[in-house]
N, C-alpha and C positions, 0 to 999 in steps of 0.2 A: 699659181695655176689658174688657167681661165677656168669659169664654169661652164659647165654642158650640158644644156638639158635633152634628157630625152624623154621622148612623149611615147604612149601608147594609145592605143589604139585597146578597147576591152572584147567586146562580143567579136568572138571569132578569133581575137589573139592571145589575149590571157585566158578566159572562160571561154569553155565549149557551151555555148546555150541555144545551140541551135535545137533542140527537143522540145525545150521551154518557148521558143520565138514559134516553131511550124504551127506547135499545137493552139499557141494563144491567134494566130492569124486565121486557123481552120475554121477555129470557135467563133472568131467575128466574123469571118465569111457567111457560114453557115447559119448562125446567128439570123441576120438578117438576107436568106431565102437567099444566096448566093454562093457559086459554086466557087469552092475554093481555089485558092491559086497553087502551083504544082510547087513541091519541092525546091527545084530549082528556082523558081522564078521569085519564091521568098526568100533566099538566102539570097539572092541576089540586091537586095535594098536592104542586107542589113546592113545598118553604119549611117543611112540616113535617118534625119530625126520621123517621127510616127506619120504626120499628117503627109512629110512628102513621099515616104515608102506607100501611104496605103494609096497617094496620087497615082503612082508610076504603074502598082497592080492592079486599078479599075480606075481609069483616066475618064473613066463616063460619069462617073461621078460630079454632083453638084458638091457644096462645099456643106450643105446638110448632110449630108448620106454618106461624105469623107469624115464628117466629122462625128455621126455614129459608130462606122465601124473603127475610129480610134478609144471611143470610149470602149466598148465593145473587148479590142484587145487589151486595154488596160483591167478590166474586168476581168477578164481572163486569167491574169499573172496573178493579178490577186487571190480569187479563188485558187490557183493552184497552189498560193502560198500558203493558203488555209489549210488546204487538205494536204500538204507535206510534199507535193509533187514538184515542185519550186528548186532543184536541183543544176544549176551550170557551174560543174565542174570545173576545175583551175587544169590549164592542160601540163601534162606532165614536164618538168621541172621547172613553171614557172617562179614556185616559192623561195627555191633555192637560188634563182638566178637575180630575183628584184633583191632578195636579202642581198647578194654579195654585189650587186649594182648600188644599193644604197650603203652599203660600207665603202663608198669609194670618192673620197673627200671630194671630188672635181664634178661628181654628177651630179645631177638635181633632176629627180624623176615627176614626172607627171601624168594624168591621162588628160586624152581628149576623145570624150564618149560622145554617140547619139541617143545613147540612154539619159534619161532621166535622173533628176537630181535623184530623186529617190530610190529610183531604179540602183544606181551608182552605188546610192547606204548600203543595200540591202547586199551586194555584190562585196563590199570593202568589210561589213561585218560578219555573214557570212563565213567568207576566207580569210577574215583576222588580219585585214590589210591596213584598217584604218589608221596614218600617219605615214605610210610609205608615200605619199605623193605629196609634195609642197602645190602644187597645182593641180584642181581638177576642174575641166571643162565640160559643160555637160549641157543637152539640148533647151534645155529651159530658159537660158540666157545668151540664145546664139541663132544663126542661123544655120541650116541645116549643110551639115558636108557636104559638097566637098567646098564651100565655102570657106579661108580662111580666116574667120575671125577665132575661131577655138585655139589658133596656134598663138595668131596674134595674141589674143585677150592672155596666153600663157607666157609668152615671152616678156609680154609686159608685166605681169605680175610675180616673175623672177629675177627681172631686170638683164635677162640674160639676150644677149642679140642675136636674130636669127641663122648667122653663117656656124653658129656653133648650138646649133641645135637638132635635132634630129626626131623625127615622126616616122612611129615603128605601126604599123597597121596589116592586115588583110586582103583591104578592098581598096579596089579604083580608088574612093572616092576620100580614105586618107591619103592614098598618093597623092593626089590632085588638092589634096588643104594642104598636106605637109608641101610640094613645089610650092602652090601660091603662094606661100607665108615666105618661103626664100630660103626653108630650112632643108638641110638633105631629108632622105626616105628612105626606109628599109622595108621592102618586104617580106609575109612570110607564107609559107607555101602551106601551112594545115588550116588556115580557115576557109571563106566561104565565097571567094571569086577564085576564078581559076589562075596559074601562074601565066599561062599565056595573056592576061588580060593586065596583070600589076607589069608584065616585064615592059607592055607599052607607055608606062608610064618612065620608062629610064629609072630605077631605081639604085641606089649605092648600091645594095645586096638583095637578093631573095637567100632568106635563108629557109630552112629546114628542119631545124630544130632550135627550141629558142635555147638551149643551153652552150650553142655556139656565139649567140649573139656578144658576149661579154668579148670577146677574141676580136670579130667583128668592128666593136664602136672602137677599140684600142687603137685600130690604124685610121678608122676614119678623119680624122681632121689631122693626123701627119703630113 
């Protein structure tokens, strides 16, 4: 059997963390005498790594005053993790479905995060994940999505080649790493860009619920 890797995508497709991202971006806006950015328009850069998300929501920015409000948000997550409020939930059946994608001798799962290495820990221990992914990509040794080096840097380090690999994300901006790399895409419709926006990218599927997904990857490379 060939192998197949499949990648995900984390905030927004496994973990719902959008409570934890609004409220840490509110905090550095405000933070520093500035008026935050809406709802919308921060979930919209999630999946990019930090310095380009906070580029895109105040482009006025010099690269001093980019580079507070990242500390700022990092600050942020931290005190929340102090005080217990540090919660992004696993979306319902994701636990059951990596379980039974990793009992399945021919996959080799990985992620490819905008999060941070550390970020990544705190996420994999947390939800008792640490050891499900042979590969994990994460913004601290990469350039930021939709760039494909994170797919790249994973297919080389399972040796497995891009026609038989597959980038499961949310956003634009895994669409557009998982194409670059040359590997298929799967959509999914309960994170944080809208479907009309991943279906421009031609995706194999949008799906709906990730508990379909397993049915999904079966015909994909038939």
């Amino acid at each position: 059997m060939t192998p197949k890797l499949i990648l995900f995508d984390v905030d927004g497709t496994l973990v719902d963390s959008q409570n934890h991202i609004l409220a840490a971006m509110t905090h550095a806006f405000e933070r520093h005498g500035m008026t935050a950015p809406s709802r919308e328009d921060t979930l919209s850069i999630v999946g990019l790594s930090l310095p380009q998300a906070i580029a895109r929501l105040a482009p006025e920015l010099g690269d001093r005053q980019n580079a507070e409000l990242v500390e700022a948000y990092k600050q942020s997550f931290v005190e929340n993790r102090h005080n217990g409020r540090d919660h992004s939930p696993l979306y319902p059946g994701v636990r059951d479905v990596l379980e039974q994608l990793k009992g399945v001798p021919e996959f080799v799962l990985g992620v490819a995060t905008g999060k941070s290495r550390k970020g990544l820990d705190i996420v994999l221990r947390t939800h008792d994940l640490t050891g499900f992914f042979m590969t994990e990509q994460v913004s601290d040794h990469h350039p930021s999505k939709p760039h494909p080096a994170m797919v790249q840097a994973a297919l080389s380090e399972t040796g497995i080649d891009a026609g038989h690999a597959v980038m499961i994300g949310d956003t634009s901006f895994d669409m557009e790493m998982g194409r670059a790399a040359g590997a298929q895409i799967i959509g999914v419709s309960w994170g944080y860009h809208p479907v009309e926006t991943l279906k421009k990218a031609s995706p194999a599927r949008i799906i709906d619920d990730i508990r379909h997904l397993p049915d999904h990857l079966s015909g994909l490379w038939s």
